[in-house]
C-alpha positions in Angstrom: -26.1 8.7 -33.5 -27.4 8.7 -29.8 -28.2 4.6 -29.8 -25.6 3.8 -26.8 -26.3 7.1 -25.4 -27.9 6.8 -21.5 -27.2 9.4 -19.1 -29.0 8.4 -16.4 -28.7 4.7 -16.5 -24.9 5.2 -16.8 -25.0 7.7 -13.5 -26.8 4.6 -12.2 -23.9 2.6 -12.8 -21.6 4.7 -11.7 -23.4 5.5 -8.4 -23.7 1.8 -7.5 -19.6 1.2 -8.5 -18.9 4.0 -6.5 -21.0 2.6 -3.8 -19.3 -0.6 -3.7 -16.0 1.3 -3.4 -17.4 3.1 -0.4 -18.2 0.0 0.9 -14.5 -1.8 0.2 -12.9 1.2 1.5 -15.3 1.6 4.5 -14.7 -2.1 5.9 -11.0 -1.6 5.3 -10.9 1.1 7.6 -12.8 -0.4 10.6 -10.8 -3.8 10.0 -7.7 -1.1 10.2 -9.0 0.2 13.1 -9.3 -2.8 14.6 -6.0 -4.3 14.5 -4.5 -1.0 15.5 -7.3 -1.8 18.7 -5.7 -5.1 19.1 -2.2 -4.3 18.9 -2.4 -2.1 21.2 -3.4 -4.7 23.6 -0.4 -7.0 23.4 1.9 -7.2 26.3 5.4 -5.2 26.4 6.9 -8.2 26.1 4.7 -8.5 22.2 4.9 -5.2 21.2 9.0 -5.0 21.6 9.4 -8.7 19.5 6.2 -6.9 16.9 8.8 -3.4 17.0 12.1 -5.3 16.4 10.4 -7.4 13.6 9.4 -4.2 12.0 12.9 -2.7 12.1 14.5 -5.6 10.8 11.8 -5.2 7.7 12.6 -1.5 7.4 16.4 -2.2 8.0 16.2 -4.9 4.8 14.4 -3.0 3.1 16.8 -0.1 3.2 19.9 -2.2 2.8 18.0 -3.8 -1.2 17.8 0.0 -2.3 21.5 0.6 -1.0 22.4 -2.0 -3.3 19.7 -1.4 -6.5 21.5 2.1 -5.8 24.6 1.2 -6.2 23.8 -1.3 -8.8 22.6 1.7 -11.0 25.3 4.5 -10.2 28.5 1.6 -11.4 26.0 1.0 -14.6 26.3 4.7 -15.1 29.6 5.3 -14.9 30.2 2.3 -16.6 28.5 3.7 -19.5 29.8 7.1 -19.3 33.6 5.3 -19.7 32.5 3.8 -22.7 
C-alpha cells in the first residue's frame, strides 16, 4: 500500500528543484539588473534611437491588436446576420 510512499526523500527532491529555481530566478535578476546598469550608461544620443525603437515595437504591437480586433468584431456581426 505504502511501497512508493517517501516523505522525506520526496521533500528532498522538492527542496533541491526549488533550489535550482532560486538559483534560475536569482541570476535572472542580477543579469536584469545589469543591463538596466548598462543602459543607463549609453549616451543621449543611444538612449533616444533605444526609446524610438521601443515605441515603434509598442506602436506595432498596438496597431496587430487594432486589427485582430477588428478582425473579430466583423466575424461577429457577421455571424449574428446569419
Amino acid at each position: 500500500m505504502f511501497e512508493n510512499f517517501h516523505p522525506f526523500r520526496d521533500m528532498a527532491e522538492s527542496a533541491k528543484a526549488q533550489h535550482e529555481v532560486d538559483k534560475a530566478n536569482f541570476k535572472a535578476a542580477k543579469m536584469e539588473s545589469k543591463a538596466v546598469w548598462e543602459e543607463a550608461k549609453l549616451t543621449p544620443k543611444a538612449r533616444l534611437d533605444k526609446m524610438q525603437a521601443e515605441r515603434e515595437e509598442s506602436l506595432a504591437q498596438a496597431n496587430e491588436r487594432i486589427k485582430d480586433a477588428q478582425a473579430r468584431i466583423d466575424e461577429a456581426k457577421k455571424a449574428r446576420k446569419s
